[in-house]
C-alpha positions as CSV (number, residue, x, y, z in Angstrom):
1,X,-77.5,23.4,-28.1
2,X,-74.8,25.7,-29.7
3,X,-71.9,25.8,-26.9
4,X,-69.8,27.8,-29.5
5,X,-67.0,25.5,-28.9
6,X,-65.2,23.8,-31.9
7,X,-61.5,23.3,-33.0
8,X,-60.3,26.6,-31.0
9,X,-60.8,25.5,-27.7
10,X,-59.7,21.1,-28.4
11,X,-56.1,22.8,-30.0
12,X,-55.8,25.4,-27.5
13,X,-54.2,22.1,-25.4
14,X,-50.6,21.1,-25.1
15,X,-48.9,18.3,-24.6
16,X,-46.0,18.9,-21.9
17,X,-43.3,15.9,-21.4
18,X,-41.6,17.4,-18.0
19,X,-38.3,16.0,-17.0
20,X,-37.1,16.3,-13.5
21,X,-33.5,15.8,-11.9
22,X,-32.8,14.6,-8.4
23,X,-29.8,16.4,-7.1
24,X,-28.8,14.2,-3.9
25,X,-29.3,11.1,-6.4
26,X,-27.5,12.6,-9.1
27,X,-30.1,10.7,-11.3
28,X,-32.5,11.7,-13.5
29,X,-36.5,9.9,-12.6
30,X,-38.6,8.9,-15.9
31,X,-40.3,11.8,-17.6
32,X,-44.2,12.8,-17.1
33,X,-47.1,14.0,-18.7
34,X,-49.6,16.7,-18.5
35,X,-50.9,19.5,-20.6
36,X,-51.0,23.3,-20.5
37,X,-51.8,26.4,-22.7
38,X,-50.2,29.0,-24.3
39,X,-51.0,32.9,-23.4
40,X,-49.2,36.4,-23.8
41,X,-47.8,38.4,-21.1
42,X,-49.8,42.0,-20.7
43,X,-49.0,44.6,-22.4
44,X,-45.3,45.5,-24.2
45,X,-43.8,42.3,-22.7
46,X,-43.8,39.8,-25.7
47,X,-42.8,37.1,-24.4
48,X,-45.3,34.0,-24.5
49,X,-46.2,31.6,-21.3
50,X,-47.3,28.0,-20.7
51,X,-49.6,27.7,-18.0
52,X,-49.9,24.5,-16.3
53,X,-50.3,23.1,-13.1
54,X,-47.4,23.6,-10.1
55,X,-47.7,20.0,-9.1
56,X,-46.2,19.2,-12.5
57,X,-43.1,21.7,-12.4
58,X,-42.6,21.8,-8.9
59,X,-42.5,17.9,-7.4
60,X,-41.4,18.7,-3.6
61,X,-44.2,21.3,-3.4
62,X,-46.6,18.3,-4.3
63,X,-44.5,15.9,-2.5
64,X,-42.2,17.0,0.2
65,X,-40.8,13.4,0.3
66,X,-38.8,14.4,-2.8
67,X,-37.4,17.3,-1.5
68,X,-34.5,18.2,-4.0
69,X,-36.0,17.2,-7.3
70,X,-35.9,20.2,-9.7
71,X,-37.1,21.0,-13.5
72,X,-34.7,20.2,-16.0
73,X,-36.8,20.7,-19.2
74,X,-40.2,20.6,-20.8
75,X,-41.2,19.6,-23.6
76,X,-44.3,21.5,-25.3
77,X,-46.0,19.9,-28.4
78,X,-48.2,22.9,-29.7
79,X,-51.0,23.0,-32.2
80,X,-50.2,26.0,-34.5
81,X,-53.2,25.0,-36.2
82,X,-55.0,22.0,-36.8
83,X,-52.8,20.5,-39.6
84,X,-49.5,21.7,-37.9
85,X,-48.2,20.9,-35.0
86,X,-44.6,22.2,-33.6
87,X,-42.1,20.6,-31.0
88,X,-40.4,23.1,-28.7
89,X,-38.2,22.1,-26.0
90,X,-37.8,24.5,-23.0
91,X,-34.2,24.1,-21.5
92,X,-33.8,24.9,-17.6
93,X,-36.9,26.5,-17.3
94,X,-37.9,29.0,-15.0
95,X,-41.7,28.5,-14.2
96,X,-43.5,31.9,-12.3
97,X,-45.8,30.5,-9.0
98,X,-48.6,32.9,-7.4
99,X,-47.6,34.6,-4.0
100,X,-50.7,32.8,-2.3
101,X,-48.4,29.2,-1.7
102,X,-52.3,27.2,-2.2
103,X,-52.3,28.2,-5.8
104,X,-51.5,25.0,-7.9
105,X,-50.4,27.4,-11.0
106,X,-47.1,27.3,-13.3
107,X,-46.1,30.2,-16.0
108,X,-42.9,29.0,-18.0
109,X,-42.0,31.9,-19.4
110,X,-40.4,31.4,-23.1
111,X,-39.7,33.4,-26.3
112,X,-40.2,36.1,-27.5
113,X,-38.9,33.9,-30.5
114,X,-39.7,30.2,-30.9
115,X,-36.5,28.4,-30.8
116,X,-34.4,27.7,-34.3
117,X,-34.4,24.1,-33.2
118,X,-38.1,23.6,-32.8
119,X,-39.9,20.5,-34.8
120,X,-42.9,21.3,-37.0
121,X,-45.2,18.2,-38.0
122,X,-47.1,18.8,-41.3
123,X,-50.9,17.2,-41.8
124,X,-51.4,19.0,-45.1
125,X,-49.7,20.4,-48.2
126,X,-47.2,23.4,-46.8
127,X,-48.4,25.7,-49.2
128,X,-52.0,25.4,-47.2
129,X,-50.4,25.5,-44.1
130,X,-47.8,28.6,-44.7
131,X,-48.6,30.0,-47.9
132,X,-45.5,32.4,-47.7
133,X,-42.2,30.1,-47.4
134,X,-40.5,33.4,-46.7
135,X,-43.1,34.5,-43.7
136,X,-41.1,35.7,-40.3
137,X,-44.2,35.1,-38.6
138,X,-46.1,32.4,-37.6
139,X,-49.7,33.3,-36.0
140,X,-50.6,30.6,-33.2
141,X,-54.7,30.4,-34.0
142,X,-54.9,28.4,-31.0
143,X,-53.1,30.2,-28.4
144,X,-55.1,32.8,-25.8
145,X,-53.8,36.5,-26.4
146,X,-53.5,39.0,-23.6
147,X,-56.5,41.0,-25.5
148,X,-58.9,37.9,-25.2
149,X,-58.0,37.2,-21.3
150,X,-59.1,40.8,-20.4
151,X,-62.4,40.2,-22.3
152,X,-62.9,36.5,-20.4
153,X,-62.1,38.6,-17.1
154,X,-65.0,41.1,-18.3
155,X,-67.3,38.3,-18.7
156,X,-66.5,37.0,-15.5
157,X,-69.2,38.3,-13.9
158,X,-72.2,36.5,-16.0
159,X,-71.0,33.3,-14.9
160,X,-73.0,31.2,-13.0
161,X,-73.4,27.5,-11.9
162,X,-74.5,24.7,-13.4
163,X,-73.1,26.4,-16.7
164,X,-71.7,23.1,-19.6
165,X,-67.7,23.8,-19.3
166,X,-65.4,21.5,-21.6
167,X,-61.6,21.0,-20.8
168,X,-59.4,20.0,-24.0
169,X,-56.1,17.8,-22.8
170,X,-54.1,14.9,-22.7
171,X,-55.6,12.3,-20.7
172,X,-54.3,8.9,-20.9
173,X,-57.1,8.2,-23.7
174,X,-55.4,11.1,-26.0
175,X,-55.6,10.5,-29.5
176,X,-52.1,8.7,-29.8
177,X,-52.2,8.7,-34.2
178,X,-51.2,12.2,-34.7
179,X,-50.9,13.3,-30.8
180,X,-53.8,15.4,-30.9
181,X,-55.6,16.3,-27.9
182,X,-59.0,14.9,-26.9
183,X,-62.2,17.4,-25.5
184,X,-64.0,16.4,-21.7
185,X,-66.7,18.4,-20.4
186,X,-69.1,18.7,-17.3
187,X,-71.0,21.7,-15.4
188,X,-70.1,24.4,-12.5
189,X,-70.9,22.7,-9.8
190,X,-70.4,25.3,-7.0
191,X,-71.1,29.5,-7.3
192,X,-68.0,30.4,-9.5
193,X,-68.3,33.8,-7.7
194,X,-67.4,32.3,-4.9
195,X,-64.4,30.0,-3.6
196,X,-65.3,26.8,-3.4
197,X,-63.1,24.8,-0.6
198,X,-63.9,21.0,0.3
199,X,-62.1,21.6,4.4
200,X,-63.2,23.9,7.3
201,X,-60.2,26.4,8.4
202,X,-56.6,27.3,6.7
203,X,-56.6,26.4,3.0
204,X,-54.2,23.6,1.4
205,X,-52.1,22.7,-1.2
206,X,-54.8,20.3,-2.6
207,X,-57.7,22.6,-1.0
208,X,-56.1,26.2,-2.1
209,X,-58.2,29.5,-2.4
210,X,-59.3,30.8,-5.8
211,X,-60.7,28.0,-6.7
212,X,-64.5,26.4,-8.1
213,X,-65.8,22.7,-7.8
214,X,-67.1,21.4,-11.6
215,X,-68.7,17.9,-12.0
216,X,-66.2,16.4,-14.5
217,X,-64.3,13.5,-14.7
218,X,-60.4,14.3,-14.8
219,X,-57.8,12.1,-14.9
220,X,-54.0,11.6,-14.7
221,X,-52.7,13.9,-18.0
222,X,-55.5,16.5,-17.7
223,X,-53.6,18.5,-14.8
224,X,-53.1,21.7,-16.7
225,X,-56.2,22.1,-18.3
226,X,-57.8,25.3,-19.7
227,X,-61.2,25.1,-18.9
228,X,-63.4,27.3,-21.2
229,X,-67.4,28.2,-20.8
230,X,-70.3,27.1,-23.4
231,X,-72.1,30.5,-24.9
232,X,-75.3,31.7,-24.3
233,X,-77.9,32.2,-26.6
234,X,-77.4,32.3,-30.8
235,X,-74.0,33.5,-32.5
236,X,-74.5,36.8,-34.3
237,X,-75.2,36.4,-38.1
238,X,-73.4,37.7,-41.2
239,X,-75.8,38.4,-43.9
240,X,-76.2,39.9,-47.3
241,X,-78.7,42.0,-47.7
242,X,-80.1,43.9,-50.6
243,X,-81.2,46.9,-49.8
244,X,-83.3,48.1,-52.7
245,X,-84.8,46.9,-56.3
246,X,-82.9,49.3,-58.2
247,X,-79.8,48.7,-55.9
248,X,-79.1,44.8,-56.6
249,X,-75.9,44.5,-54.6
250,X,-76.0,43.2,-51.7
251,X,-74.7,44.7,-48.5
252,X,-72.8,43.7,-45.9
253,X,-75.2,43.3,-42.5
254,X,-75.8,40.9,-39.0
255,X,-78.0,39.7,-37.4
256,X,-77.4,39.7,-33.8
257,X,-79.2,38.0,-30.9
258,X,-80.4,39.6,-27.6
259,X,-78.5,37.5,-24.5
260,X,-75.4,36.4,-26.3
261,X,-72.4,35.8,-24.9
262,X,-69.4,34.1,-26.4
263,X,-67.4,30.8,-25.2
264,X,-64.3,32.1,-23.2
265,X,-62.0,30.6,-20.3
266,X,-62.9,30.4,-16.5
267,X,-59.7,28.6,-15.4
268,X,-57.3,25.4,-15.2
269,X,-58.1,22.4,-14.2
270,X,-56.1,21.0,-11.3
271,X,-57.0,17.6,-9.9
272,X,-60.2,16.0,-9.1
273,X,-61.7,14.2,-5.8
274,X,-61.9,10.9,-4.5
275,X,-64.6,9.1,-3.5
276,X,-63.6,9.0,0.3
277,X,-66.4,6.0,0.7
278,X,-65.1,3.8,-1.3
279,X,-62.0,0.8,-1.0
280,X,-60.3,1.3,-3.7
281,X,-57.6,3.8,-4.0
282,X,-58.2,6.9,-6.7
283,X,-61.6,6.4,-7.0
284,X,-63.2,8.9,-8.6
285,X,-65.7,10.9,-7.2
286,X,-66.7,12.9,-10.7
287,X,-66.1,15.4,-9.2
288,X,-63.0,17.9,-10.3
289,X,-61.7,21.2,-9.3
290,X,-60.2,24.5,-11.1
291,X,-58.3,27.7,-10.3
292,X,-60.0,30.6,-11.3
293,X,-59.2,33.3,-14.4
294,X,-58.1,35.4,-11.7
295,X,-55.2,33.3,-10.3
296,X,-53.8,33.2,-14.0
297,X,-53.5,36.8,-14.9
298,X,-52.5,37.7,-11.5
299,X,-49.3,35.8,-12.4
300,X,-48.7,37.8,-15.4
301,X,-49.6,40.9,-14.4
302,X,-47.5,40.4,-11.6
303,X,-44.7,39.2,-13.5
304,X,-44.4,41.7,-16.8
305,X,-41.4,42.8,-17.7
306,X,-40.5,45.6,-20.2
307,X,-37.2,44.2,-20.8
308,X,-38.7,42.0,-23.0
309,X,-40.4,44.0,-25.7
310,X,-38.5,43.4,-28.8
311,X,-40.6,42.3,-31.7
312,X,-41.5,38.7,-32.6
313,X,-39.5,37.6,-35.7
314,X,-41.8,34.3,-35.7
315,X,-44.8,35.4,-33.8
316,X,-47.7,34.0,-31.6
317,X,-50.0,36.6,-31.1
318,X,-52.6,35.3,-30.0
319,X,-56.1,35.7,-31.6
320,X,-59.1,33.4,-30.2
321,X,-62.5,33.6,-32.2
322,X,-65.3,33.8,-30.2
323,X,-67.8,31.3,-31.8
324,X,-66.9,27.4,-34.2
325,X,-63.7,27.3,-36.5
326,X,-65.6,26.7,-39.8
327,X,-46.1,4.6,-28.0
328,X,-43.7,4.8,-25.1
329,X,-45.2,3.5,-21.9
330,X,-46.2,6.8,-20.4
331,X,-46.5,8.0,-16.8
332,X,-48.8,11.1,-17.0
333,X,-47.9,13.4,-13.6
334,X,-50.2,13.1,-10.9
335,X,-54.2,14.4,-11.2
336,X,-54.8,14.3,-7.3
């Protein structure tokens, strides 16, 4: 089986160190782990936004025991492309939440420049990596433009369950030699044009609207997740063809398959069950749960601004092709 997925969607994953301060303690608690994604705002607003999970920026809404902690920084280790990855540190960020308060959802807003005193880590020869020195932009091939998330919401409605869904992150298991992201999967596992909700009567904070069950096993360091869709049916063909005897050149044609539809993302994945028979504490049910598309461009759309529609000088639009591209002791945030 085809899925279509391949180096897009595994590098399309983030590593996010988030660092907390406790006001009344005056102190600042050990730094934890998750993972997000990079998007674009709609529109003229060029700024870019790393989506993650609000139980990772926002501890007392996840805890109200530790009322008074706030977000001091993040730390976002991006895959430009395979072979180069870049350090960015967010200072003081301001992370966008959805008006519905059940929506576990985070937008750091940053840009539209990457910082001067962002880290690049080089896994080939620069020359294959940038092969202009002089080049004022930098195209992210692993980030999600604002083009691609309107086609994933046209798609929307072909979904259906028991569709294969993988979720690229950084699990505990993460690949720790070059800090390169690692690739889970499962299946829909309730009717994704629905909301699925575990609990009769108001929705929670760990039981929020918008949301759709998937059989998957995620783990502390996956909250953040994209969550992307396998294709359907064969990937269109490029092919030379020659049209004639006396005409020996070949042209340019495809060859394109009835019932196709490209990979593209549903959602983020936000924290999994618990096997509520079971003794032991955390025991995992295999069963997670994502937000929906929806939730995520609701927060942009409701958040673009035209005050901030100057020009990339290093850029990250944000192209995603449809089919295949040809040790500190850690304590990963919560994943429910």
């Amino acid at each position: 089986m085809d899925t279509g997925f391949g180096f897009t969607q595994l590098y399309s994953a983030c590593r996010l160190t988030i660092t907390h301060y406790y006001e009344p303690g005056d102190n600042t608690p050990p730094p934890c782990f998750g993972t997000g994604f990079i998007v674009d705002f709609p529109n003229n607003d060029n700024r870019m936004g790393l989506v993650t999970n609000r139980h990772l920026t926002d501890i007392p809404w996840h805890k109200p025991e530790c009322e008074g902690t706030m977000i001091k920084s993040v730390k976002a280790e991006m895959w430009q492309s395979k072979n180069l990855r870049i350090e960015i540190v967010i200072p003081e960020p301001r992370p966008l939440y959805h008006d519905d308060e059940t929506i576990d959802i985070a937008v750091i807003p940053f840009g539209p420049e990457i910082p001067p005193d962002a880290l690049g880590t080089f896994y080939d020869k620069l020359e294959n990596i940038i092969p202009d020195p002089n080049t004022e932009r930098l195209i992210f091939n692993h980030g999600l433009s604002w083009e691609y998330l309107q086609r994933c919401e046209q798609l929307w409605p072909q979904l259906e369950p028991g569709e294969f869904v993988t979720f690229p992150g950084y699990p505990i298991w993460y690949d720790r030699l070059q800090t390169r992201p690692v690739l889970r999967s499962g299946v829909i596992a309730s009717d994704p044009q629905t909301s699925y909700r575990f609990r009769e009567g108001y929705p929670t904070r760990r039981d929020g609207n918008q949301q759709i069950l998937f059989d998957a096993f995620s783990t502390n360091g996956n909250s953040g997740s994209p969550v992307f869709v396998a294709q359907h049916g064969i990937a269109p063909v490029e092919l030379k063809v020659q049209t004639s005897a006396k005409d020996p050149a070949p042209q340019a044609g495809k060859l394109e398959f009835s019932g196709y539809r490209p990979p593209f993302l549903i959602g983020i994945n936000v924290g999994h069950f618990n096997d509520l028979d079971s003794d032991r504490l955390n025991d995992h049910a295999g069963l997670s749960r994502m937000h929906k598309l929806s939730a995520i461009t609701e927060i942009l759309r409701a958040n673009e601004s035209e005050d901030h529609a100057s020009e990339r000088k290093i850029s990250a639009v944000l192209s995603t092709p449809e089919t295949n591209d040809t040790a500190q002791a850690e304590q990963p945030c919560p994943d429910e």
